[in-house]
C-alpha positions in Angstrom: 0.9 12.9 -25.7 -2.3 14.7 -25.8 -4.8 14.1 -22.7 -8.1 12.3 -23.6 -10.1 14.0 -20.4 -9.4 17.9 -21.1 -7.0 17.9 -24.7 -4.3 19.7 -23.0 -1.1 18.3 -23.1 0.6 15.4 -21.2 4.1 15.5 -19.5 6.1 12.5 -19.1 6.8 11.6 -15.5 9.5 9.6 -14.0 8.6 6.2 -12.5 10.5 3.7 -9.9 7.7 1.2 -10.6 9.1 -2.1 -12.4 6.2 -2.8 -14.9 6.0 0.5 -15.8 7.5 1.8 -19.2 6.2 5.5 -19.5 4.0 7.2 -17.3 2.2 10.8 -18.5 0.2 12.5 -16.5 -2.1 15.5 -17.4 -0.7 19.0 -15.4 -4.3 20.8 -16.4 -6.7 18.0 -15.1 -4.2 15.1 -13.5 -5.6 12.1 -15.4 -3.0 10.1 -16.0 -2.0 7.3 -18.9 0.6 4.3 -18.0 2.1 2.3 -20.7 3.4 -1.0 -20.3 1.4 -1.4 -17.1 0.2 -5.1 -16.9 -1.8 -7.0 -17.2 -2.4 -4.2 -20.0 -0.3 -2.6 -22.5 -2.2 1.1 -21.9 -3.7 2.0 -18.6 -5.9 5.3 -18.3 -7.6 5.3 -14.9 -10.7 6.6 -14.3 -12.5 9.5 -12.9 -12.1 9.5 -9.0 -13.7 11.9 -6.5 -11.5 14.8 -4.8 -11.2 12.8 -1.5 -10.5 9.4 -3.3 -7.8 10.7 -5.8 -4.7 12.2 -4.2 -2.3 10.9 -2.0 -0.5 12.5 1.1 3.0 14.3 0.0 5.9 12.9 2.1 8.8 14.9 2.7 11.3 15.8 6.0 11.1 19.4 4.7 7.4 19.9 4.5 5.7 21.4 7.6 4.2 19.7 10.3 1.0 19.6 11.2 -0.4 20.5 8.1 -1.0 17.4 5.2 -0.4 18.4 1.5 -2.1 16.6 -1.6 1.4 15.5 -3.9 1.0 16.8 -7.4 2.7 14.3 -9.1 5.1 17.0 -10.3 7.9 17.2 -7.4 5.3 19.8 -5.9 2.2 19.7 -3.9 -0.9 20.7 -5.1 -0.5 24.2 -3.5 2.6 24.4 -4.8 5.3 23.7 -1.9 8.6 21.9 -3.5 11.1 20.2 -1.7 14.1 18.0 -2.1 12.7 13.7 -2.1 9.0 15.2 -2.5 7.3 12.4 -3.2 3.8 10.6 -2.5 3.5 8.7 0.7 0.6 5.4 0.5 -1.4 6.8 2.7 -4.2 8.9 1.1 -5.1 12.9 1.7 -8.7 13.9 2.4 -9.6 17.2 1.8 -12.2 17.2 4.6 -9.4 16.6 7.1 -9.1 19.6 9.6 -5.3 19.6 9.1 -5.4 19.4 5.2 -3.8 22.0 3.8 -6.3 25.1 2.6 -4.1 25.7 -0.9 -4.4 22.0 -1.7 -7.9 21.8 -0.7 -8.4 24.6 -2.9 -6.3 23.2 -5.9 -7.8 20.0 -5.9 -11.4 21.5 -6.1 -10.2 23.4 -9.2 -8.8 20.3 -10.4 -12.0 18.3 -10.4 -13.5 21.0 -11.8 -11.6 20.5 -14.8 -13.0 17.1 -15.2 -16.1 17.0 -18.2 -18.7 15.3 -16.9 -19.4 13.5 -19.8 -15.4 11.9 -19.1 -16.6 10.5 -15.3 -18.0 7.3 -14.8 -15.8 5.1 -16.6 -16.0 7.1 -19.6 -12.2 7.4 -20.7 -11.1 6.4 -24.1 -9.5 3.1 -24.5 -6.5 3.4 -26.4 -5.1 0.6 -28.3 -1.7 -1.3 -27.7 1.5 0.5 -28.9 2.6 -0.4 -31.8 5.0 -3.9 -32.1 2.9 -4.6 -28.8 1.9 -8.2 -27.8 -0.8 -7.6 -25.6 -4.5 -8.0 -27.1 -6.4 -4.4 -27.9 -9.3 -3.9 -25.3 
């Protein structure tokens, strides 16, 4: 799947989530497509500001004191990889004082990435899969 935002390429990500049949994310800009996700067939979320978008990692391995961004890729966005990585519900702020400086930094690249012209609700809408039952929006 190719990414609407950027054009880069999209890798298929595993998901524990029930109504969920695929889920690809982006690993140039991070926007992210769900199929099967309901009340509609395709999801594509929109654009969301570096302290809105990202979610604390959650591991036993990672270090204390210090709060990492999860990448969505078994990594944090500075890179750290551990064994049951994964994204706690709490949210990470990059203005924190105990955010990590490499995720900071990554995530500001990240946005970056993000055309303008793609920001304020300005994703494509893709159609239903095909042999779908859900109405096209």
């Amino acid at each position: 799947m190719i990414c609407d935002v950027c054009g880069h390429g999209m890798r298929l990500v595993p998901t524990a989530e029930p109504d969920v049949k695929t889920l690809w994310i982006c690993a140039w800009c991070h926007a992210w497509t769900v199929l099967g996700h309901l009340p509609h067939e395709v999801s594509r979320p929109q654009y969301a500001p570096v302290n809105l978008r990202w979610e604390r990692a959650d591991s036993t391995g990672l270090p204390t004191g210090v709060l990492h961004a999860y990448g969505h890729f078994g990594t944090t966005l500075c890179g750290l990889r551990d064994e049951g990585l994964s994204a706690s519900p709490y949210p990470w702020v990059p203005e924190w004082d105990s955010a990590c400086p490499g995720c900071r930094s990554a995530a500001a690249e990240i946005d970056g990435r993000w055309p303008v012209e793609k920001r304020d609700g300005n994703r494509e809408w893709a159609p239903p899969p095909p042999g779908s039952h859900w109405p096209p929006f």
